[in-house]
N, C-alpha and C positions, 0 to 999 in steps of 0.2 A: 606261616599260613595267613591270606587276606579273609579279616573278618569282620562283616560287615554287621552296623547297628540304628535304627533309628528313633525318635522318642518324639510324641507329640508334645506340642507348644500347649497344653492341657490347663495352664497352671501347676499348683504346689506338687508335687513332688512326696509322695508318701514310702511307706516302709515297703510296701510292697512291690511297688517301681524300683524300690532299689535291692530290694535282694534278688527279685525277678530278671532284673538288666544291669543298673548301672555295677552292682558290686560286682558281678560277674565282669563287664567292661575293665573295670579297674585292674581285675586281677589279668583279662586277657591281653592287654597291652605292654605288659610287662615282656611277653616273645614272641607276640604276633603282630603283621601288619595289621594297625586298625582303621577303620573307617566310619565315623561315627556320626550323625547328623540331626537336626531337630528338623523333624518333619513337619513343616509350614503346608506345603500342600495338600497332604494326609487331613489334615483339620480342618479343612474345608468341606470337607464331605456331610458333616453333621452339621446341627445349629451352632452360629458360633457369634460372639458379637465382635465385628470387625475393628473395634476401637482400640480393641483389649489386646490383638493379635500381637503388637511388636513389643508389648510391656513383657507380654505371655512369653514370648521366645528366649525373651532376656534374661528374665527372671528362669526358665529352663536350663539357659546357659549356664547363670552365675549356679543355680545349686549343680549341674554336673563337674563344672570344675569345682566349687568347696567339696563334690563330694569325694573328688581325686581324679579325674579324666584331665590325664597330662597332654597340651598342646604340641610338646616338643616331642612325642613317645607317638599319637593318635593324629590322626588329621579329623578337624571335627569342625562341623561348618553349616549353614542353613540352607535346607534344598533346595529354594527356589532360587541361590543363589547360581544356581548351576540349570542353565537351561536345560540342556544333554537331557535329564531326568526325563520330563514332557516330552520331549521329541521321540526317545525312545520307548516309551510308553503308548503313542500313538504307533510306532511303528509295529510293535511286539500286538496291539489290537488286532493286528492281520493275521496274526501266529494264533491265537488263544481262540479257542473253539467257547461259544458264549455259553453254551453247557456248563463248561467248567466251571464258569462264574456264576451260573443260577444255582448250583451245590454247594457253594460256600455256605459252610457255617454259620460265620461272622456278619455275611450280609440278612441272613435269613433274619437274626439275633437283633440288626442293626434296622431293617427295614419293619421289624413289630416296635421296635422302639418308638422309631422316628416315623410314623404310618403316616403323618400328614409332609414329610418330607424324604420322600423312596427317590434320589435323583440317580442319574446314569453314572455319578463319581463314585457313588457309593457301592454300584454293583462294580464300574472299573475299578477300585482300591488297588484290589489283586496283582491287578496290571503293572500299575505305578509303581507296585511293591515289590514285583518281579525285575521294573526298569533299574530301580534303585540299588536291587540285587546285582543286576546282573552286567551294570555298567559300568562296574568297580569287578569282576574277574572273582565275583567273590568264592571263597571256597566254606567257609561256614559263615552262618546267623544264628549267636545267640535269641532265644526268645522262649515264652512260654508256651504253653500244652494249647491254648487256644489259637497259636498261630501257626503251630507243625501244617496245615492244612494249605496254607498260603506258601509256603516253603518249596512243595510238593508241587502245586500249580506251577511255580516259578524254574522247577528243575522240568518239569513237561515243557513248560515254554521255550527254556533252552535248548533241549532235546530235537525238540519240532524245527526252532527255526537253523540247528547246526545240521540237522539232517535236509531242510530244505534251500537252504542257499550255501552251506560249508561251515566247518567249524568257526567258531569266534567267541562262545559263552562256555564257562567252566557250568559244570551243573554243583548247583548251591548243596549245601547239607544243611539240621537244620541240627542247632548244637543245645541239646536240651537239658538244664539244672537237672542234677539226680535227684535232689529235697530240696523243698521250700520252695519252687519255681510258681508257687500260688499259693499266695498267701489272702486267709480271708476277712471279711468284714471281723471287727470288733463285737458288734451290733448285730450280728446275721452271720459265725462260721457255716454258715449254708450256702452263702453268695461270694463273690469274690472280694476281697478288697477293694473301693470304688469310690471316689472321692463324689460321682457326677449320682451316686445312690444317699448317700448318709454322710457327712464329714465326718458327723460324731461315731462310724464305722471306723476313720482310719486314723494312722497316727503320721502326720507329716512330718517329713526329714529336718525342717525347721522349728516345730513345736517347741515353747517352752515347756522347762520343768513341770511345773504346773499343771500345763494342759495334758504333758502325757501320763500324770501321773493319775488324774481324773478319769483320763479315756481307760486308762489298764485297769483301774478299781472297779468300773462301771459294766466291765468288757463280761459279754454273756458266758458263762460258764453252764458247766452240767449238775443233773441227779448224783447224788453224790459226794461224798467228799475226794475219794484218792484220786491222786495226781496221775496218772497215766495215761499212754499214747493211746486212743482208740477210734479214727475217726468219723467211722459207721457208728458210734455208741457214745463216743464223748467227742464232738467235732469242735464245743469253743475252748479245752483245756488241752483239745489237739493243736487245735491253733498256736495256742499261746505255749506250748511247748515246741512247737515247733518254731517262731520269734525267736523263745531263747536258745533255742539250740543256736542258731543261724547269727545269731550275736553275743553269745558267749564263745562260740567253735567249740561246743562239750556234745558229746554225742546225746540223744534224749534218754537212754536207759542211764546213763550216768546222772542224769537232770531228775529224772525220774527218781534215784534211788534218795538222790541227796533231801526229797523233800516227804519221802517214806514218812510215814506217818501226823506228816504236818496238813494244815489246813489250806484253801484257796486263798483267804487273805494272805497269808505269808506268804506266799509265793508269789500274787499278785504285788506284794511290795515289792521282792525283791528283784522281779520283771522290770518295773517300772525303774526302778534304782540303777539296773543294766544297762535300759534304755536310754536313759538320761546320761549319764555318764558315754555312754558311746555315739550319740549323735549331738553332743557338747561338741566337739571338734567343727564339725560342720556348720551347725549354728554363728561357732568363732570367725570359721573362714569366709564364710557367707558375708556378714558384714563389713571384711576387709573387701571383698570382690565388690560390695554394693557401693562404696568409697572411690573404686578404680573402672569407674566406665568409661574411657576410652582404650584402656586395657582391653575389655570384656569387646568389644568390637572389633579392636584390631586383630585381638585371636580368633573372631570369625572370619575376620577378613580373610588372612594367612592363611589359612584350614580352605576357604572357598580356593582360592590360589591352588592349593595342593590338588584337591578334590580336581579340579576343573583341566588339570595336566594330564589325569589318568582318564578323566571321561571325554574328552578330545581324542585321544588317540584308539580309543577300543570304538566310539561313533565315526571317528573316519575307516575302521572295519567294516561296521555293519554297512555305512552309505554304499560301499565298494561292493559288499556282497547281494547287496538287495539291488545293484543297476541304478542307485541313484547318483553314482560319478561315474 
């Protein structure tokens, strides 16, 4: 199966981008075609400072490969390096009824954020998210509960324009984590996880010991002492039972029984103890990648190469069916 993935050039890399995306990634490339990319033009939509962008993507790179995203297994590449993207994105603008896109969610969500900068990229996202989609024949995208919506738009988009010039687009599915697909702030289990809200909400993939043993101590918990799953009643001990499920792999009634009668502190230690010990690997690799940057380019290169094989040939489709050869 081709399955398609993207990740903005955001900066660091937290816990919750990775059990939300990349670990999923990791495990789907082991028997599917993958297609993987850092969304460079995606990040342009919101405020960004232009300076920072190619440190951003790099540094995106190096943590997806420390965090196991194999170049020889995925093709994984930067999107602007593939024009194809844009082009068809303007072209699928003809497809998408502007309805669709003033019902978005995400922009609704995006445009009270950002109220002194509402641009027209940010209402098109959608678009570009569907071109992305759908110029690689995808047949699923992992993603979380806040993107099911864009997915949806993306299989209409298909739909519309196979019905209106001939087939040529697979309609997309969208492939959604059963648990833990949202993980929330530290600081706020009422908000999502969010680097661009609180840092001290999240715990990044890089963090030293230290740091995340502070943020887990610190992390808001409930009335109460017992340990249990509740998240309408105990949302920060759901949280953080729900972290360790997702990096122990022990179911949470198991997690649950094993701390029957113990306190928040203990359990908070031995979160943090978990933690550390399981993103020690990445921290290792990370530094070895930060040593080898011209490695860390050449594999975008080659990933761009790949990518730019399959969207050449599914855009000499479209041009063909839309009368533009």
């Amino acid at each position: 199966m081709r399955i398609l993935s993207g990740v903005q050039p955001t900066g660091s890399i937290h816990i919750g981008n990775y059990l939300g995306a990349t670990k999923q990634w990791i495990e789907l490339q082991k028997n599917n075609e993958c297609v993987f990319f850092i969304a460079d033009l995606h990040s342009l939509t919101t405020p960004h400072n232009s300076a920072d962008l190619q440190k951003n993507i790099l540094e995106v790179a190096v943590a997806h490969l420390a965090a196991g995203i194999d170049p020889q297994k995925s093709v994984f590449f930067i999107q602007s390096k593939i024009k194809e993207h844009t082009e068809l994105c303007w072209l699928l603008n003809t497809v998408c009824p502007i309805g669709d896109l003033q019902r978005m969610t995400q922009y609704k969500e995006k445009a009270r954020q950002f109220k002194k900068d509402i641009n027209a990229g940010l209402l098109n996202y959608p678009i570009l998210q569907a071109a992305d989609i759908l110029l690689y024949k995808t047949e699923a995208v992992p993603v979380g509960k806040d993107q099911v919506q864009h997915i949806e738009l993306a299989r209409t988009i298909a739909k519309k324009f196979n019905q209106k010039f001939g087939k040529v687009f697979t309609e997309p599915k969208a492939m959604l984590s059963k648990f833990g697909a949202k993980i929330m702030a530290l600081d706020n289990p009422k908000k999502k996880m969010s680097k661009s809200l609180d840092p001290k909400g999240c715990i990044f993939l890089f963090d030293e010991p230290e740091e995340i043993k502070k943020k887990i101590m610190s992390a808001v918990t409930d009335m109460g002492k017992e340990i249990k799953y509740n998240p309408a009643k105990k949302p920060g001990v759901s949280n953080l039972l729900t972290i360790y499920s997702l990096f122990s792999e022990k179911p949470i009634k198991e997690i649950e029984y094993s701390f029957k009668g113990k306190g928040y502190a203990q359990f908070k230690n031995l979160l943090a103890e978990l933690l550390i010990n399981s993103l020690e690997p990445f921290r290792r690799k990370r530094k070895e990648l930060l040593a080898r940057d011209i490695y860390i380019h050449e594999t975008l290169k080659l990933g761009a190469k790949r990518a730019q094989i399959i969207a050449e040939s599914v855009m000499l489709e479209v041009r063909q069916k839309m009368g533009l050869i």
